[in-house]
N, C-alpha and C positions, 0 to 999 in steps of 0.2 A: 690111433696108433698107441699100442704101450708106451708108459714110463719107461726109461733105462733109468735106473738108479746104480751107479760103480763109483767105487773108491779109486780105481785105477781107470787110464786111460784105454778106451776099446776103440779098434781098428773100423772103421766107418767107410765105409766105399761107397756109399750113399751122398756124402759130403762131397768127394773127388767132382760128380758131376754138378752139386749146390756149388763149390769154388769156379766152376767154369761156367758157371753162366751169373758169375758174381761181381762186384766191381771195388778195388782195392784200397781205403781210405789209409795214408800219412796222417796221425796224427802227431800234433807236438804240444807242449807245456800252455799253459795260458796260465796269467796272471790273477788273483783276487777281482781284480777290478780292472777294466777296460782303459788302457787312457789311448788316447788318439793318436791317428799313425797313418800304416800301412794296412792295417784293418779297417778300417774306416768308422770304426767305434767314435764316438763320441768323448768327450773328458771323466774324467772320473768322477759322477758330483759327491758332495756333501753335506750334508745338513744346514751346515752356515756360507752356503751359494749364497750371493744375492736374488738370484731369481730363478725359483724353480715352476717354469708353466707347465698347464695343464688344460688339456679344450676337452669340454662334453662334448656327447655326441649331440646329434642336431635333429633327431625326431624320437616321440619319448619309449616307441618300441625298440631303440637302439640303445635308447638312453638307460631302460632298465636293463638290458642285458647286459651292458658296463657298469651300472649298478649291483648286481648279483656279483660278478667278476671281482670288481673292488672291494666285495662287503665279504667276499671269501678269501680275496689274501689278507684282508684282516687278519680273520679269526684263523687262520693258517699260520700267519707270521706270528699270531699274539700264544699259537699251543693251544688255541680252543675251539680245531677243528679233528673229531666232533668236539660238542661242550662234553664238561664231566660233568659226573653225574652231581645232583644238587643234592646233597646231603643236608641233615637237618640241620638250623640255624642254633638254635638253643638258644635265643636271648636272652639277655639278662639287662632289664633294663632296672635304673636303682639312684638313689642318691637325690630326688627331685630337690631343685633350687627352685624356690618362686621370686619372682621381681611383679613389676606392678600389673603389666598387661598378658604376660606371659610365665611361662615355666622353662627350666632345663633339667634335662635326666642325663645322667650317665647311662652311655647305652656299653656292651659288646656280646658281640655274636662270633661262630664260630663260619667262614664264611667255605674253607674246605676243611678235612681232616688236620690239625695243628696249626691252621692259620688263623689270629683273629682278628675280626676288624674291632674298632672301638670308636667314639666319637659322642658328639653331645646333641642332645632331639631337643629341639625348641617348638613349643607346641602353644597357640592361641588360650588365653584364657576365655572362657566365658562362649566358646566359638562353639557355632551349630553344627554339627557335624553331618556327615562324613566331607571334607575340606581336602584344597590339593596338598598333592605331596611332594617336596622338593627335597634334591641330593645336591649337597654342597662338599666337592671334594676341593682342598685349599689350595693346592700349588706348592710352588717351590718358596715363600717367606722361611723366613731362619724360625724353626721350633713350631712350625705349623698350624695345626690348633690353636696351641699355647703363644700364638706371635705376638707382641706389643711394641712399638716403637719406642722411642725415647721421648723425654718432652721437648727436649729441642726440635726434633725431626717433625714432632706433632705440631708444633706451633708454628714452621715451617711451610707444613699442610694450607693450613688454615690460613697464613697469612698468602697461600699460593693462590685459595681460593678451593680448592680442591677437597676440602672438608671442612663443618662449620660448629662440631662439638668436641672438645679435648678428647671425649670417652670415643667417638667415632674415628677421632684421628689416630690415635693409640693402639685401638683394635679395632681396625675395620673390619676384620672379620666378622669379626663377632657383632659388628652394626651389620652389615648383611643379615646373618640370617635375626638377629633381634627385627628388623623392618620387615622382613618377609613374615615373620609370625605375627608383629602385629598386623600386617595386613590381611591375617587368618588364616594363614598356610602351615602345615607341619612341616618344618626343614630337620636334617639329619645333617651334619656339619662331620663329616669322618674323618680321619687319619690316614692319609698315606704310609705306605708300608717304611718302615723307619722315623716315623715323624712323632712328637707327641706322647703318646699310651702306644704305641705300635714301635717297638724297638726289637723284639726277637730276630727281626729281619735287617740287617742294614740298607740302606737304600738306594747303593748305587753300587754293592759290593758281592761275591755270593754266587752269582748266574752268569758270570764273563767268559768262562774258560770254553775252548772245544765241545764237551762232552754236553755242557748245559743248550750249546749251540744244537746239535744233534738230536737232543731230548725235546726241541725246543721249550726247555723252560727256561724263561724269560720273567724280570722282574714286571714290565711291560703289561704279559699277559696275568702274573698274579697280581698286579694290580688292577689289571681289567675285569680279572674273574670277583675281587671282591664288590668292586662299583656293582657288578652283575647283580652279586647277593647283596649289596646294600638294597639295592631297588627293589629285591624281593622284598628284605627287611620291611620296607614302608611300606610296602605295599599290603604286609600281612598287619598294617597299623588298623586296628578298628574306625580311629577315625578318619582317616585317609579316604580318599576317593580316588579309587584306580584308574578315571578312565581321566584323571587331571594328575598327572604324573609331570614336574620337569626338573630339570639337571644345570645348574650352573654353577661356573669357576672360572678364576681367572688365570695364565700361566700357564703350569703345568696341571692346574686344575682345570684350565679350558681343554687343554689334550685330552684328557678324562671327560669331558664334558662330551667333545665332538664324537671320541669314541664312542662311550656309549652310546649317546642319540643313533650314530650310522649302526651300528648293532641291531640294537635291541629296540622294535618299535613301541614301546611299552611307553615310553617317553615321549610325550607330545606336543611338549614346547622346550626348546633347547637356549640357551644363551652363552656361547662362550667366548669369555673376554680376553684379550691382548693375547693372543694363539692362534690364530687364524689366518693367516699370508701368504703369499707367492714367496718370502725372503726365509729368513731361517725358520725351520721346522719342529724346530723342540731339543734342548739339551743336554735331556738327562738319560739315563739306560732305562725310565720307565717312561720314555714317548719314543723308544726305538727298539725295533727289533726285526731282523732279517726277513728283507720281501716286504717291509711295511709298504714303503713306498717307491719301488721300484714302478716307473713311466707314470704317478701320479703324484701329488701332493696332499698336504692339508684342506687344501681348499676343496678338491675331491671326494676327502673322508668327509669335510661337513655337507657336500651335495648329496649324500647317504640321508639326509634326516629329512630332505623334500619328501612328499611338499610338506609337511609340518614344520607350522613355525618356528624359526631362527634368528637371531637377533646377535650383534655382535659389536664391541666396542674394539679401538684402535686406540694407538699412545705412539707416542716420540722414540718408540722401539721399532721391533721386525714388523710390525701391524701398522705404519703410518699411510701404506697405501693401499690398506683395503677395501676405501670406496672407490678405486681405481683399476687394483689389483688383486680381485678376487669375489669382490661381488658382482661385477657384472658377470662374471662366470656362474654363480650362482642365482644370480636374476635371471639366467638362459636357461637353465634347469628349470626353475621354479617355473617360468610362465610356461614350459611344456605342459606343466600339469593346470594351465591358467590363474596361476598363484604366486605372479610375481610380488604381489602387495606381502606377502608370507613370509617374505627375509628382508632383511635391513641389515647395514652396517654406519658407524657413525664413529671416526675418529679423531680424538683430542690431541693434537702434536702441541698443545702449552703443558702437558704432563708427561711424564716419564712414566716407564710402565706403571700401571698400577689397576686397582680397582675401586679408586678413592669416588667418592659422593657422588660428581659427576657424571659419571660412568653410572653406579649403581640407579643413577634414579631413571637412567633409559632403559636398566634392566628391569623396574620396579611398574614402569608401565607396560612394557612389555608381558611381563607377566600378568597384571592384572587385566590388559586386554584379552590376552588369549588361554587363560584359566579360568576367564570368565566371573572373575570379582567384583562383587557389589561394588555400584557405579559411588558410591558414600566412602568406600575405602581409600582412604589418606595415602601420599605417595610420601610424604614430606618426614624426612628421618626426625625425630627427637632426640635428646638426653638419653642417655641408662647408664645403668651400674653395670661397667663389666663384671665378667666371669673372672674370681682370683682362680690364679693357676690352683689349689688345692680344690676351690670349686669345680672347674676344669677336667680334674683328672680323674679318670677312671678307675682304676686301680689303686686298691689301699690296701691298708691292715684288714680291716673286714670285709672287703674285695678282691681280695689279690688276681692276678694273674694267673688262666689256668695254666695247670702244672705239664699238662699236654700240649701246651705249644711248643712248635718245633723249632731248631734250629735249619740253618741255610741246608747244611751237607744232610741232615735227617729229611729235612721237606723234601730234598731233593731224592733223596732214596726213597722215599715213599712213592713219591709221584715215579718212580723209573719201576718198581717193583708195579704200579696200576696200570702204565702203560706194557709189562711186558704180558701180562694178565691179560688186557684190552688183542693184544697181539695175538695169544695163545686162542684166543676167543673166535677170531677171525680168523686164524687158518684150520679149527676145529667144526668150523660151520661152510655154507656154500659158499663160493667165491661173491655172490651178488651181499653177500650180506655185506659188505665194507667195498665193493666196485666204485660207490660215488663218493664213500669219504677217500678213498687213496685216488681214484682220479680225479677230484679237485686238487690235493696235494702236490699230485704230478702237474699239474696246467703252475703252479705256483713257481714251486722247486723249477723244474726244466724249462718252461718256460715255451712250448714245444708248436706253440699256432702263430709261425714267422708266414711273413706275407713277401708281394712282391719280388717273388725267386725268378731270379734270369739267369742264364750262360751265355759266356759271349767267347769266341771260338776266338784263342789270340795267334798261334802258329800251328804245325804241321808240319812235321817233318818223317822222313822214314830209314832205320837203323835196323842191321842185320835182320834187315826182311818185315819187320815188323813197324807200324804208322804209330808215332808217339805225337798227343795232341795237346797244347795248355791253352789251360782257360780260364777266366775269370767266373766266380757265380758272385751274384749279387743280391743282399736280400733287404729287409728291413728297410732301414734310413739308409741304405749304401755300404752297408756291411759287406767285406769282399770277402773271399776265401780264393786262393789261387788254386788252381786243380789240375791235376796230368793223367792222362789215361793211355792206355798201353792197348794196340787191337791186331788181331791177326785177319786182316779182312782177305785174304786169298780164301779164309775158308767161313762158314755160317757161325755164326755167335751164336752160343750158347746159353747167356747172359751177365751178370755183372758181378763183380765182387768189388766189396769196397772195402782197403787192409790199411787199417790205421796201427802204427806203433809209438816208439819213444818220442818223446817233444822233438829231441835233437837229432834224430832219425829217419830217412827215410828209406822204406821197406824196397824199395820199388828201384832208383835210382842212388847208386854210389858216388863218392866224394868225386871222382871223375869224369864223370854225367853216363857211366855206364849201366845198362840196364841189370838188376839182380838176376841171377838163374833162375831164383824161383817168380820173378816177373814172366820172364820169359817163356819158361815152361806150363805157366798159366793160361797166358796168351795163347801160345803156340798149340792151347788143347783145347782154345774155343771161348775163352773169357774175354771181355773189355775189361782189362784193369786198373782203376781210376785209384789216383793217391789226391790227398788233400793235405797244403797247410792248412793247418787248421789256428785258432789264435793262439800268439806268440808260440808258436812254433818253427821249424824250420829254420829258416833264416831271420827269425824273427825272433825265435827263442832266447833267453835270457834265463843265468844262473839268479839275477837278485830278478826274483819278480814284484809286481807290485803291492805292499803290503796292506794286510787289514789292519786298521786300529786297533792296536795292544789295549787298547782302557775297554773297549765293546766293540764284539764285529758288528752288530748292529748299527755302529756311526756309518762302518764301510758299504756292509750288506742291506741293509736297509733300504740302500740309493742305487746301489749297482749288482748286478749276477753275479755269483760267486764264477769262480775261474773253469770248474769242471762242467758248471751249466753254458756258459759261453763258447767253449769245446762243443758240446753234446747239441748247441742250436745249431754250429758249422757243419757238425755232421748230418742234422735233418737236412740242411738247404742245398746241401750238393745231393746227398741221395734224392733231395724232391727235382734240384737242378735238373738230373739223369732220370727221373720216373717213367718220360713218356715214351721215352727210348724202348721199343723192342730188340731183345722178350723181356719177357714181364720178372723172371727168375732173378734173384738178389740178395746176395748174401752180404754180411757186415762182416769181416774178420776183425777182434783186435787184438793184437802184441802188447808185448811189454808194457810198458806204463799204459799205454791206451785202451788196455782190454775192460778197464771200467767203464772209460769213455764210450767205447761202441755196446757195452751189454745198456748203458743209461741211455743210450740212443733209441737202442732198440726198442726201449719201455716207453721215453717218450714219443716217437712215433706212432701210437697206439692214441695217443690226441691229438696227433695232426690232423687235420682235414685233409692236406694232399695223400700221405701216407697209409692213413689207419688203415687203407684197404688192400695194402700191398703184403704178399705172403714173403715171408723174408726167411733166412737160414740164419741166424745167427752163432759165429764161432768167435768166443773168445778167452784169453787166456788172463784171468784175473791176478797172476802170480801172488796167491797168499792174499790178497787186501781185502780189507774190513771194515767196512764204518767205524768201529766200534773200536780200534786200533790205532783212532786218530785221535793224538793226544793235545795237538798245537792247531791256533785258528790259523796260523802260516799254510797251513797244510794245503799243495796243490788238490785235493782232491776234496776240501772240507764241502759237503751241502747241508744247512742247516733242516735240520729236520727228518734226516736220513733214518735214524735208528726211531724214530717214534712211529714209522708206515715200516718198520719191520727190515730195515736194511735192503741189501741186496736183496736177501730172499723173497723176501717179502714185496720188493715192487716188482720182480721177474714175476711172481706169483698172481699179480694183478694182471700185469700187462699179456699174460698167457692165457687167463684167462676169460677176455675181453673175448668178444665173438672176432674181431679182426685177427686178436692175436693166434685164436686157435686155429688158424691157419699157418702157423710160423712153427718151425725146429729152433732145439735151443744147444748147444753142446759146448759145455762149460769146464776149463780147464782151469788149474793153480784154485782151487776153491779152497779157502778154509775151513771150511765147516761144511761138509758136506751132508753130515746128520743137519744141519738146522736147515737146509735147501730139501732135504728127503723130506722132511717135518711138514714144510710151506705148500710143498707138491702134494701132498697127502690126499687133497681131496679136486687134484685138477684134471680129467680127461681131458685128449684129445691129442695135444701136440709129441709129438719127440722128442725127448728133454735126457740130454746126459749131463752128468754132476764128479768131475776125478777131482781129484787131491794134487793131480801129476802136472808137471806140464803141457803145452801143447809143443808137439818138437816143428818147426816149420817146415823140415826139410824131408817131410814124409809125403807134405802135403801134392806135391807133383807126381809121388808114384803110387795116388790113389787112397793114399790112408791115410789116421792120425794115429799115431801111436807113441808113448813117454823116447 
């Protein structure tokens, strides 16, 4: 069937008989985040829960395909789905320091277009090469890199028991990797973005607002994307041995730690210390970002590095009960693949967090067992000379800083003009060319493979001729949505419509419990017409909904579905509720505020399993709305990651043409941009697709037409 492409609304008689065999969805407002109720949602969580669980699956071909799942809202949530492209490095390595048994060089590289990393390479003297290669990113310590304690605190240490030389208690870091190079390992010790040599970027500031939400760029993923390129970095080390690659930190260095390892298999032994728990999650905006960890935790993201060895220390922090709470979870992983011996955890509750001596020398075995270091190789830390901060630092007068690194609002325009690029790319080429990156995006964003759909029939009653029925649907953990459907049984069904509009609305029945005319006239021409509250709506709806963290949606989104995804699953679980019901014919209408709600329905049902196979009509009336147009993370309708798979357009564009979808009408009213929808369709046969600027008027819709 041809495109319709119109700037104005065209009269459709074809629809009149799609509405009567259609079924009518109510929707209403839902809030950021879910708290618990008459929904049957759950609490809201947060980062700093004391307990957030998580159970693997329980045989290991189930095990990896929640594996794949987790390791793609990753890189979804982190903006590095796909990856960008890897542009050159350009290093510049410079500045060598020698001490007795080893060396340090001032490193930095360019790890994207204006970002750089920097950081200092400690490399084995006298060592035979090619030797492993380890990534030391540092955590959250005040000044990074460059941290030193004081000598009271150090002597403190030391009399704690917890470190046993002034220069190691002062800079543990810097004892870190100095022991790992004498032990013959090349470590790279980098910068966190705002820390140390890496200030262009602030580090917790920059990427908060809406539009970064939408773009998803996230400090998060550009700190994941340079861990990425450090590891290239080493890896293009001559003396490096690539196939002995590992990654450890402690803090916010261990978050970068587990990261990477669940990524990127390159890495094949992992250690990351005081980050790893059932209890708080990480608390900065570069260990969180929207869909990180929605129905999963930390302990999750490090069962991503099985079966490759893992090792993990605890402290008198959020990690004190991780041989309790978290490794046997990961002991369960591990021995699917018969490699329980392959993880450990081992936590110190006489320390407060840290990464002091004791800790370090179970990561110094760990390493050297499973990189396979000469069995001669000493575990036991010595003396050195730290690093002076001007030793230290990378950037000088005859170094400077390039003059191409960018600022927060420049990076961020760069990155927005690659993604529109990446955009223009993909609706220029066939729709398979980008089918599996924006349907992974969609299983993330909507969230659209709910389980456990029931309807439970609550009354029946019959009004001016017509059988009005409520009912409860039940999905998930006991998610309700209460449902009314509207049927003219003296005569044969035609089939369903489902008319969702405003939150505080409903389409179907008036403040009186009267039925609308244009319920009735629906009915009365052969449709069952079902309404849904849908969350916080209806009687449930609410002017203050509940709000996302002002500092980073990521604290909120992170943990919980955003408000418009929570809507858009209610709307899957009543149309899947009503699927087996004859006939098969099914239209989605949405009104007024809901018209985004049912066209995002409609996209995500194209990865449901009960759905994808259902030919649907879809009508709705977008009044004017835009991703692109949302300026506040308050916003009922924010989904993060919207505008990077192309907006509206561009996931109608998907979802149309997926072999299921090209069985579905699309006829789209209040569009604002009807050229960029003309643009997206360009190269999709098959379905029926209208695109107006106009309204849709509802009260034509009973005498057969649509028209402004």
């Amino acid at each position: 069937m041809p495109h319709l492409l119109s700037s104005r609304c065209i009269p459709v008689l074809s629809l009149v008989s799609a509405f009567l065999s259609c079924s009518i969805f109510v929707s209403s407002c839902s809030a950021q985040q879910p708290p618990s109720g008459s929904s049957g949602r759950p609490s809201i969580r947060t980062l700093n829960d004391p307990y957030h669980p998580w159970k693997p699956e329980e045989t290991l071909i189930e095990w990896e395909k929640q594996a794949e799942r987790i390791r793609q809202q990753i890189l979804v949530a982190t903006g590095l789905w796909p990856m960008p492209e890897k542009t050159p490095l350009n290093p510049v390595i410079h500045g060598m320091v020698e001490r007795d048994d080893y060396t340090v060089e001032r490193v930095y590289f360019e790890s994207r277009p204006g970002l750089f990393v920097s950081g200092s390479l400690y490399r084995p003297k006298g060592g035979k090469g090619p030797v492993p290669g380890i990534l030391s990113p540092h955590g959250h310590w005040q000044d990074g890199r460059f941290y030193s304690a004081s000598e009271r605190d150090a002597q403190a240490q030391i009399e704690a028991g917890a470190e046993k030389f002034q220069s190691a208690a002062r800079f543990p870091m810097q004892a870190r990797m100095v022991q790992l190079a004498r032990m013959g390992c090349v470590v790279f010790h980098y910068d966190m973005i705002g820390y140390a040599d890496s200030k262009t970027l602030d580090h917790r500031t920059g990427f908060n607002d809406a539009k970064a939400e939408l773009w998803f760029q996230n400090l998060m993923g550009l700190q994941t994307w340079s861990s990425i390129r450090a590891l290239d970095f080493l890896e293009s080390l001559d003396d490096v041995d690539t196939s002995r690659l590992a990654i450890t930190g402690a803090s916010g260095g261990g978050t970068q730690t587990m990261i990477l390892s669940a990524i990127d298999p390159r890495i094949s032994v992992a250690f990351p210390a005081v980050m790893v728990s059932t209890a708080m999650q990480g608390g900065c905006v570069c260990e969180n970002a929207s869909y990180l960890r929605h129905d999963i935790n930390n302990v999750a993201i490090a069962a991503l590095t099985a079966p490759r060895p893992m090792a993990m220390t605890g402290a008198d922090d959020w990690t004190i009960d991780i041989e309790t709470r978290g490794l046997p979870e990961l002991k369960q992983v591990y021995d699917l693949y018969g490699v329980s011996h392959l993880v450990s955890a081992k936590a110190f509750p006489q320390f407060k967090h840290n990464y002091n001596a004791v800790s370090r020398n179970v990561m110094y075995q760990w390493m050297k067992n499973h990189l396979n270091l000469p069995e001669q190789v000493s575990l036991e830390e010595k003396d050195f000379e730290p690093l002076s901060i001007k030793e230290a630092t990378v950037y000088s007068a005859d170094t400077p800083q390039p003059e191409s690194a960018l600022s927060a609002a420049d990076l961020r325009a760069l990155m927005t003009r690659e993604e529109l690029s990446e955009i223009d790319r993909w609706w220029s080429s066939p729709p398979d060319a980008s089918s599996e990156i924006i349907g992974v995006a969609v299983d993330v964003m909507l969230k659209p493979h709910i389980r456990d759909v029931s309807l439970k029939i609550e009354s029946t009653r019959e009004s001016q001729g017509l059988t009005i029925t409520t009912g409860m649907v039940t999905y998930d953990d006991g998610f309700l949505v209460p449902t009314t459907s509207v049927t003219d049984s003296s005569i044969p069904s035609k089939g369903v419509v489902f008319w969702f509009d405003s939150p505080d609305a409903n389409p179907m029945i008036d403040a009186d419990g009267n039925l609308s005319p244009i319920a009735q006239e629906l009915a009365r021409s052969g449709s069952t017409v079902i309404s849904a509250r849908l969350y916080l709506t209806g009687e449930d709806f609410a002017e203050e909904l509940p709000k996302v963290d002002e500092r980073f949606p990521g604290y909120t989104l992170g943990y919980n579905l955003p408000l418009v995804t929570e809507r858009v699953r209610d709307i899957l679980a009543v149309v899947a509720a009503h699927s087996n019901e004859p006939p098969s014919d099914t239209t989605l209408m949405g009104t007024g505020e809901a018209g985004v709600w049912t066209l995002l329905a409609s996209i995500a049902a194209r990865n449901n399993e009960q759905l994808s196979s259902t030919s649907m009509k879809i009508v709705a009336d977008l009044n004017g709305f835009a991703f692109s147009e949302i300026d506040s993370i308050q916003h009922p309708n924010l989904l993060p990651g919207a505008l990077k798979y192309g907006g509206l357009a561009g996931l109608s564009r998907w979802a149309m043409s997926t072999p299921s979808g090209q069985n579905s009408e699309i006829h789209l009213f209040g569009v604002s941009s009807v050229d960029q929808f003309k643009r997206a369709f360009e190269n999709i046969e098959g379905p029926e697709i209208q695109f107006s600027d106009e309204p849709l008027s509802l009260k034509n819709i009973s005498r057969g037409e649509l028209s402004k």
